[in-house]
C-alpha positions in Angstrom: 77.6 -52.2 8.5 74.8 -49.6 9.4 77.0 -47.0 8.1 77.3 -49.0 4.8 73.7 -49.2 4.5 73.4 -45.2 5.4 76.0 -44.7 2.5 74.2 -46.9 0.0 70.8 -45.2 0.5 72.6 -41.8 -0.6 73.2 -40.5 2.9 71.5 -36.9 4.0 71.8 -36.1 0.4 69.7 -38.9 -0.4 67.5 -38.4 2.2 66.7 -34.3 0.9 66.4 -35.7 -2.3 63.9 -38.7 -1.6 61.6 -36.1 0.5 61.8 -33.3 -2.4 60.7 -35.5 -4.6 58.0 -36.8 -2.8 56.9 -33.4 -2.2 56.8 -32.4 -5.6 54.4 -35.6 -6.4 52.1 -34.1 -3.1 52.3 -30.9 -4.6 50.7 -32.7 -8.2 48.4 -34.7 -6.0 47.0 -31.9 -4.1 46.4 -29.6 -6.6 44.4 -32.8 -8.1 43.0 -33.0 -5.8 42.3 -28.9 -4.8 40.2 -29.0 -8.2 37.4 -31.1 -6.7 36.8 -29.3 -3.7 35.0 -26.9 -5.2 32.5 -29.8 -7.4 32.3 -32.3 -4.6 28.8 -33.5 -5.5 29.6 -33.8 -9.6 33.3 -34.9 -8.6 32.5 -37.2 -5.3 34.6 -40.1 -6.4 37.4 -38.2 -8.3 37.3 -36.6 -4.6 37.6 -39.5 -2.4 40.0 -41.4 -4.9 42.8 -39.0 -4.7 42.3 -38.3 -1.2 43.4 -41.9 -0.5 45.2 -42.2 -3.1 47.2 -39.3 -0.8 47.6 -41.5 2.1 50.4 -43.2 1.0 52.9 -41.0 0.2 52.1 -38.5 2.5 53.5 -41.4 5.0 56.9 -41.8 2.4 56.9 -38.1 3.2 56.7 -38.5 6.8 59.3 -41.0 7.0 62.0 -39.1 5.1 61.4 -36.1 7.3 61.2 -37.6 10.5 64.0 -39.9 9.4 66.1 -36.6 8.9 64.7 -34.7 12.0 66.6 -38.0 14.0 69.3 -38.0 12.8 69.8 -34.1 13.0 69.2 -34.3 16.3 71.0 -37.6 17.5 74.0 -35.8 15.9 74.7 -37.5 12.9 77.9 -35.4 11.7 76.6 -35.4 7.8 73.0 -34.2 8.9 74.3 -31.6 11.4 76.6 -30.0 7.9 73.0 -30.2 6.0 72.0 -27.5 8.7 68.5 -27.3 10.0 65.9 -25.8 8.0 64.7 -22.3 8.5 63.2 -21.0 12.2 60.0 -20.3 10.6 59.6 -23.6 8.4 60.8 -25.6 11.7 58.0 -24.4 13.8 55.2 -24.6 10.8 56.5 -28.3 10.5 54.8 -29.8 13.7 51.9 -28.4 12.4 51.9 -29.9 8.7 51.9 -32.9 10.1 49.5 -33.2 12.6 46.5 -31.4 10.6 47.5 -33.7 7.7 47.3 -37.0 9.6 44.1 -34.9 10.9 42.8 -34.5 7.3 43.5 -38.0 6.2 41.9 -39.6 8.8 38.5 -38.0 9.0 38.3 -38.1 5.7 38.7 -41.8 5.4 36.6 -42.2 8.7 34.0 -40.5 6.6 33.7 -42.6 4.0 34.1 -45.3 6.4 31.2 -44.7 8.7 29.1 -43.3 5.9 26.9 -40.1 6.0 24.4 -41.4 9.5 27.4 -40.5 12.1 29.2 -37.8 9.6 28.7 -34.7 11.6 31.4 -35.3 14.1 33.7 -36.2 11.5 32.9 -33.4 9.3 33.3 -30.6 11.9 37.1 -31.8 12.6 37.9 -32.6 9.1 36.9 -28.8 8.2 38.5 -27.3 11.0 42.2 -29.3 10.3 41.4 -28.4 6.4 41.5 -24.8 7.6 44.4 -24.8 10.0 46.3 -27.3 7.0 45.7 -25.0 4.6 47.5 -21.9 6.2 50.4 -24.1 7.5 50.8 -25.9 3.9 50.9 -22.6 2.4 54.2 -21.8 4.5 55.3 -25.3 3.9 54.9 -24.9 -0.2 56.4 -21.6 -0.5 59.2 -22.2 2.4 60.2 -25.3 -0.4 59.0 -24.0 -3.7 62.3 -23.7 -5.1 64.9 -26.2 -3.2 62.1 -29.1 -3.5 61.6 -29.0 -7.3 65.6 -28.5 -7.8 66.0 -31.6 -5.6 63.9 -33.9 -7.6 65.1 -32.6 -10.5 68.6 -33.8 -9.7 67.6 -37.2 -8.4 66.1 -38.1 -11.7 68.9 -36.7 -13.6 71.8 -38.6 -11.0 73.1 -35.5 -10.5 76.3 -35.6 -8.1 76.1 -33.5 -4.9 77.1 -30.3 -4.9 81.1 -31.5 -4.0 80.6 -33.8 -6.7 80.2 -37.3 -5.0 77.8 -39.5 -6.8 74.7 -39.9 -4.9 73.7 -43.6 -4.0 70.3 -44.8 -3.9 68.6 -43.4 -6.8 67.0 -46.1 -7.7 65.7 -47.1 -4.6 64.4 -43.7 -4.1 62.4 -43.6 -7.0 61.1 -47.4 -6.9 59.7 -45.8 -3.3 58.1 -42.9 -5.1 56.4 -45.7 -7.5 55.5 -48.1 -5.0 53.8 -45.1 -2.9 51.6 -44.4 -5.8 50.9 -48.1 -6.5 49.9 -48.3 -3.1 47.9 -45.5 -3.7 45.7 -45.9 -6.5 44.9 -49.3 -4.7 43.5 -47.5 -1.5 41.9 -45.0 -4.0 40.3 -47.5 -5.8 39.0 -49.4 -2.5 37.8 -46.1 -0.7 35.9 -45.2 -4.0 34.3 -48.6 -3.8 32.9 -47.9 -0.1 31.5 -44.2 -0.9 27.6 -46.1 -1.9 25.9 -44.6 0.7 26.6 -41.2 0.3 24.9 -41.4 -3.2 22.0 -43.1 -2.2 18.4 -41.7 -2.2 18.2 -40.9 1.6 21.2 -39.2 1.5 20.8 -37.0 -1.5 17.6 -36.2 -0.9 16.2 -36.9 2.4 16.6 -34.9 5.5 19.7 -37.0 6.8 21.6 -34.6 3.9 24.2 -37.2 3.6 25.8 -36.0 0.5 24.8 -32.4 1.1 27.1 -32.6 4.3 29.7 -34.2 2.4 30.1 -31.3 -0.3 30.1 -28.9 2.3 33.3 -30.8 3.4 36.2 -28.8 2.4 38.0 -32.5 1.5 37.1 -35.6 2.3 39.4 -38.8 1.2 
C-alpha cells in the first residue's frame, strides 16, 4: 500500500518535480523580496509581508528535499537511479537550510518582540543574511537550469524522460497553491504586528527602532 501511495504522488520524479517548482516560486519570492532591502524604511511592510509570506513554502521546500535526501539514503532503488546531486551542491545544502530557518526566524522574532529587544535579533539575522546569501548563490546557480526545466514539465504533464506519465500533478501544484495561501495569510498577520517599529519613539527617538530595522539586511 505505501508503495501505491509512493507511485500515486509521482515517485522520485515527482518528488524533483514538486521541489523545482517550489524553487522557482522562492526564486520569484526572493527577488520580491531582494527589491526591498535596499528601501526598508519607504518599503517596511512590503518588506515584512513577503518575508512571511516566504515562510511557508520555504517549509514545502524543505520537505521535498529532506523527503528525497531519506529516501536516497534509506536506499530506495528509484531514488538511488536519480543519483545524488553534485559534491559541491551536497555540501552547500546543510548550509541553505540552516541560515534560512536562521533568516526566517529572526526576522519574525523581530517583528514579534518589536524594536525595545531588537539588537540581539538584528546582529544574527544580518550575520545568517550574509552567510545565506553566498550559500543561496551556489544553491541558485547549481539549479538554474534543471529547476526551471522541471517545473516547466510538471505544468505541462510532461512524461519522464522514459516516457511514463508522471502521477501527482495535481497534488503537486494544489501544494504550491496552498503554500502561497498560507502565505499571504502569515504575510498579512506579520504586517498587522509591525506598529511599533513606525511609531514616534522608534523613528525618531534615540531607541532608533526603525533606524535598526532598515539597517537589517531582511527582516520578515
Amino acid at each position: 500500500m505505501a508503495l501505491n501511495v509512493r507511485d500515486r504522488a509521482g515517485g522520485a520524479e515527482g518528488n524533483a518535480r514538486l521541489t523545482g517548482s517550489t524553487g522557482v516560486v522562492l526564486l520569484f519570492l526572493l527577488a520580491a523580496e531582494g527589491v526591498t532591502v535596499p528601501f526598508v524604511k519607504p518599503l517596511l511592510s512590503a518588506h515584512v509581508f513577503i518575508g512571511a509570506m516566504l515562510v511557508p513554502p520555504v517549509a514545502l521546500k524543505l520537505v521535498s528535499t529532506g523527503y528525497r535526501f531519506a529516501r536516497y539514503y534509506t536506499g530506495d532503488p528509484r531514488y538511488r537511479a536519480a543519483g545524488p546531486s553534485a559534491p559541491l551542491l551536497r555540501a552547500d545544502g546543510p548550509v541553505v537550510v540552516t541560515t534560512s530557518v536562521a533568516l526566517l526566524a529572526s526576522g519574525i522574532a523581530l517583528v514579534a518582540v518589536g524594536p525595545g529587544q531588537a539588537h540581539a535579533l538584528l546582529a544574527i539575522h544580518k550575520a545568517s543574511f550574509v552567510v545565506w546569501f553566498a550559500a543561496m548563490t551556489v544553491h541558485v546557480i547549481g539549479h538554474l537550469l534543471r529547476a526551471p526545466a522541471l517545473a516547466l514539465a510538471d505544468l505541462r504533464r510532461s512524461p519522464s524522460s522514459d516516457g511514463r506519465d508522471v502521477a501527482g500533478t495535481a497534488l503537486r501544484h494544489w501544494l504550491i497553491v496552498a503554500s502561497l495561501v498560507a502565505g499571504i495569510a502569515i504575510g498579512a498577520y506579520a504586517v498587522s504586528q509591525i506598529g511599533s517599529w513606525y511609531s514616534r519613539d522608534s523613528v525618531h527617538g534615540h531607541g532608533e527602532g526603525q533606524a535598526r530595522l532598515a539597517g537589517s539586511p531582511s527582516t520578515h
